[in-house]
N, C-alpha and C positions, 0 to 999 in steps of 0.2 A: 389319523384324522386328516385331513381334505383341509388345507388352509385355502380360504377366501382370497384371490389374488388382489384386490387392490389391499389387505391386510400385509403384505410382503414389503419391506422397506430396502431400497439398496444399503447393501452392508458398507459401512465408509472403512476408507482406508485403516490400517491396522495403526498407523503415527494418528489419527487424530486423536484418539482417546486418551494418550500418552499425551497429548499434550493439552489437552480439559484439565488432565490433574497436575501437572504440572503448571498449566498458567494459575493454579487457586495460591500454591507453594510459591509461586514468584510473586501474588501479589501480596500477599500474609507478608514476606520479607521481600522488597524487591530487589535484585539483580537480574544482568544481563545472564537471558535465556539459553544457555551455554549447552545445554541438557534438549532442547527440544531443538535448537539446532541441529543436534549430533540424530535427532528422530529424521528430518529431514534430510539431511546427507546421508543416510541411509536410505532412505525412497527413492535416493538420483533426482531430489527435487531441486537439490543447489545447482548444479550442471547442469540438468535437461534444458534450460534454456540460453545456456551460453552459447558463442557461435561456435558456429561446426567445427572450424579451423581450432577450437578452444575444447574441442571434447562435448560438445550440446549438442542432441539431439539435429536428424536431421527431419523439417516438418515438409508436406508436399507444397504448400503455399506460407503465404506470409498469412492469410487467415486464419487458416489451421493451427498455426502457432499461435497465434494472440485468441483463437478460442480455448487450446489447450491450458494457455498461459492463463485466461480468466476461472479457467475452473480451477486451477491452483491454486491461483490466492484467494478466492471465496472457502477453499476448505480450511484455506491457515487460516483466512481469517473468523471464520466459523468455529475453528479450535480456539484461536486464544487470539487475541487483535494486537496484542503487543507482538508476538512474533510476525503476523501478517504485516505489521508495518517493518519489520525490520527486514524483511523476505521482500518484499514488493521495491526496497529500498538497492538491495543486494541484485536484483532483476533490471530495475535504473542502470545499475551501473555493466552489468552485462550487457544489455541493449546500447548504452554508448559506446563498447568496446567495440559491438559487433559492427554498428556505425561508422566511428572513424579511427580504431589502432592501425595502426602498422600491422603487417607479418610478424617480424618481431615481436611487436607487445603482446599480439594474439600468442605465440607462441610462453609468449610469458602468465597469460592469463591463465592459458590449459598447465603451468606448471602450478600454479598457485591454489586453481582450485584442485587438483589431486592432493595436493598437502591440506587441503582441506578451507581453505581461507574465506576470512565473510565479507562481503565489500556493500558498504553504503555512499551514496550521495548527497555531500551536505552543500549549500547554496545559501541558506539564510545569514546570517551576520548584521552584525553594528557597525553604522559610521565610524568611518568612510570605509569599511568593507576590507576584504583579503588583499593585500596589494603582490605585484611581482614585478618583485626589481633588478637590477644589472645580475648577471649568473644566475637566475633564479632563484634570487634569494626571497621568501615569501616574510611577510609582515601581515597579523591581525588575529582574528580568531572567527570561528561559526559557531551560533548560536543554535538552541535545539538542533543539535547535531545527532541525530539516533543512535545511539552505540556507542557516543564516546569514549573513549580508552578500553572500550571491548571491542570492536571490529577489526579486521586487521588493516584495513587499506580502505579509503576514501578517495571518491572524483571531488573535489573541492570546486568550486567556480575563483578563481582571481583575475585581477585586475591588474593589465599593464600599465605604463606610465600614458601609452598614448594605443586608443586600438581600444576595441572590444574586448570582454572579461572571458576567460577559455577555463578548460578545466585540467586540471594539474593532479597528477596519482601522490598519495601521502601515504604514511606510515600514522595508522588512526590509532596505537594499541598502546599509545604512553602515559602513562598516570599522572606524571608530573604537567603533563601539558591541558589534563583534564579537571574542567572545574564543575560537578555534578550539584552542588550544593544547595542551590536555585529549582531543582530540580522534584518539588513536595507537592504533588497531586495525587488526586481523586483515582483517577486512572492511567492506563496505558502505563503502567508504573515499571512495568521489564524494558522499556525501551531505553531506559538508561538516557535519557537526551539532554544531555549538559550542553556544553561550552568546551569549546578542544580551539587554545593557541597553537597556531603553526608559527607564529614568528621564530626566525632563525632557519628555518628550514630549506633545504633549498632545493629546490624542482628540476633535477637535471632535465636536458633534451627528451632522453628514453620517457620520461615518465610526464609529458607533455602528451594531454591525447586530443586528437584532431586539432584546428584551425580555429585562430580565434573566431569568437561568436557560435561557433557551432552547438553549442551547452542551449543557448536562445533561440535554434534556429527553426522557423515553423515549417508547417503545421508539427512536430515532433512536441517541440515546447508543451502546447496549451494541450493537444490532443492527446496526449499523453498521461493524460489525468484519467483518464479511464481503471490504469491500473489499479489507484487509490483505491475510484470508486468499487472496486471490485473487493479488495478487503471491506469496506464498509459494508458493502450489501452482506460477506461472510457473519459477518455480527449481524447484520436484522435477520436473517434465517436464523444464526443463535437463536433468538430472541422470539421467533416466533414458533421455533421446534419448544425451546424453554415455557412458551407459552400453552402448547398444546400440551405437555407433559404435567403440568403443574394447573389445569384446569380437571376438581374434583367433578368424580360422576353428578353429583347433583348441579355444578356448574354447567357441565352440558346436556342436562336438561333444561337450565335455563335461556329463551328463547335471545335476551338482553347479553349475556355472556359468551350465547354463539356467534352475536352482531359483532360483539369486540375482538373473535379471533378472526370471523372470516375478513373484516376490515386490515387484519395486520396480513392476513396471508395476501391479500389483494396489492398491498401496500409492498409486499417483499418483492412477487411476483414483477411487477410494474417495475419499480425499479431495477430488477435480474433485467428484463426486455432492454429497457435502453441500457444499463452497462452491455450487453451483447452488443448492441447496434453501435455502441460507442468505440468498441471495441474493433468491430468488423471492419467501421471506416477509417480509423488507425491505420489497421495493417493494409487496406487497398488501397493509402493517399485518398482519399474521396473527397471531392471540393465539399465544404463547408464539416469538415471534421471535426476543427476547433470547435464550432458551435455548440455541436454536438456533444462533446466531449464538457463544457460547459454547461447547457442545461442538465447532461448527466447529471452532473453532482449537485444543483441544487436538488433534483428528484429523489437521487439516493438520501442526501440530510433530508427530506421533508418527509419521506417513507423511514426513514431511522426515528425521526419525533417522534412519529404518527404510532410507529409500532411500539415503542420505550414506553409512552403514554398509555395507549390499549391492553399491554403489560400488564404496567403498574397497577390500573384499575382490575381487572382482572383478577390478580392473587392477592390485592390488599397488601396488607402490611408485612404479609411473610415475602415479596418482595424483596424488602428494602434489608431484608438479614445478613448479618455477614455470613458469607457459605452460599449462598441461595445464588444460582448462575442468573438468573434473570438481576440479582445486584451489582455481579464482577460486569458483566457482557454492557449493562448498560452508560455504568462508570467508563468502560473503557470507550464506549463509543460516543458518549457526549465529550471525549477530549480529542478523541479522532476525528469527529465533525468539524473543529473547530480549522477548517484549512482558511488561506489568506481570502478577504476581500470576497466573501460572496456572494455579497449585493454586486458589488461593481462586474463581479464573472458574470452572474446572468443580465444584468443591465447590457453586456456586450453583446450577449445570444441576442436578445429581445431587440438590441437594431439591428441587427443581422437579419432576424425574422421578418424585419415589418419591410424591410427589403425584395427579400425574398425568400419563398416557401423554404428552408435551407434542406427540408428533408427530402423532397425529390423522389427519388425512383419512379417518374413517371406517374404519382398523383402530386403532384405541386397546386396547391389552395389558390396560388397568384402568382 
């Protein structure tokens, strides 16, 4: 039989599927993802983006890589959004290495990820924040730290006595210094995001990476949220692949129930568009990236509502089932939305805007 070509769907990778059923298993009991990790470092997804010096792939442009790099993490995060955060976190802290380590450190990074090691980037904390004192001695703790006392290694941000806050390489994998407790949600529930004291710890030279301020230093900073959003958007393709799976033939004959998928598909698409563009201008420095990179993500959350909502109406109350992936995918992304301030991120796009057109390529509005 002659199959119909727009009937043909690309086959996804042979790790995602391994990791649909593994993230149902992590969220039934939660712990850190240890299992679908090991799917991952088997694809070459943990190194493909290290730098070169460090064993990562080599890409033709700096484009090429941050569009490679967004299809990545839409598929973790289309697997399971707990791992896509912890993978998009582990990618942070490669892209700073490739930024500003030493020789040295690089050489130390390509030893660690062959042993196989997972690095995340924590920066949140409590007053008065991570301090660094005489010798390196660090004081404080990070808050929603992803991974704690299961990654092995962390870029932490501290604070000198006087100077800009830099980021300092830690040993993340100690129990005693992990306090998860606080840690009872809805979703995102494998990311493990406690509370990890470093106090006592202390920061030799080697493991000092880049100049202070560097961790702040823009356009990287703001624009760099792009990554996020690219996990995010992975869950609303969840959610609207979940959507079309779980709408019965008599649903699609009805004319009101094809209004609510093609709405979400609209809604996924749209946002896919500008995380691209958000992405593009990342990797090419492009004046007004931050912006970009800012409206991105209110558009990804308003297209994550928009579709979580057209869902829900959609399948009714078998939705809301435990088991039911249109319940894990949207749990986990109403806690993933929840990033810092984002009224105040697009209130900054919105005068940037009324400034000037920020989007350019030669149709600029004003």
């Amino acid at each position: 039989m002659t199959v119909a070509r727009q009937d043909l769907a690309p086959e996804p990778p042979d790790w995602m599927d391994a990791l649909v059923a593994l993230g149902v298993r992590y969220d039934a009991s939660p712990r850190f993802p240890t299992e679908s990790l090991d799917r991952l470092r088997a694809a070459g997804l943990m190194t493909r983006f290290a730098p070169e010096r460090s064993g990562g792939d080599a890409f033709d442009t700096p484009e090429a890589q941050a569009l490679a790099m967004m299809d990545a993490l839409r598929e973790v995060g289309r697997a399971d959004l707990s791992v896509g955060r912890i993978f998009e976190g582990h990618l942070n802290a490669l892209a700073l290495f490739d930024w500003y380590a030493t020789p040295a450190q690089l050489a130390w990074l390509a030893q660690a990820l062959t042993r196989g090691c997972v690095f995340g980037v924590w920066a949140t904390e409590p007053p008065p924040g991570v301090r660094l004192g005489d010798a390196g001695r660090l004081e404080g703790r990070k808050i929603f730290a992803t991974g704690a006392g299961s990654l092995d290694y962390a870029l932490i941000t501290a604070a000198p006595e006087r100077g800009e806050r830099r980021l300092c390489l830690v040993a993340a994998d100690d129990p005693s210094r992990t306090d998860l407790g606080a840690w009872r949600v809805r979703g995102m529930k494998a990311t493990v995001s406690g509370s990890y004291d470093v106090s006592g710890m202390i920061a030799e030279a080697w493991a000092l990476l880049g100049e202070p301020g560097d961790y702040d230093r823009e356009p990287r900073f703001t624009a760099g949220a792009w990554r996020f959003t690219a996990v995010q958007l992975g869950g609303v393709e969840a959610l609207v692949m979940a959507l079309r799976d779980g709408l019965s033939d008599a649903a699609r004959q009805d004319p009101l129930q094809r209004m609510k998928f093609i709405e979400a598909a609209t809604a996924a698409r749209t946002a896919h568009l500008w995380v691209r563009e958000a992405a593009r201008r990342f990797a090419e420095g492009a004046p007004g990236a931050e912006d970009v990179a800012r409206v991105t993500r209110g558009v990804v959350e308003r297209a994550a509502l928009d579709v979580m909502e057209r869902a829900a109406r959609a399948i009714g109350t078998r939705s809301a089932f435990d088991g039911e992936r249109i319940d894990k995918v949207s749990r986990d992304l109403s806690l993933y939305l929840r990033q810092a301030q984002p009224d105040q991120v697009r209130d900054q796009a919105a005068q940037a805007w009324l400034r000037s057109d920020i989007w350019g390529d030669g149709g600029a509005l004003w």
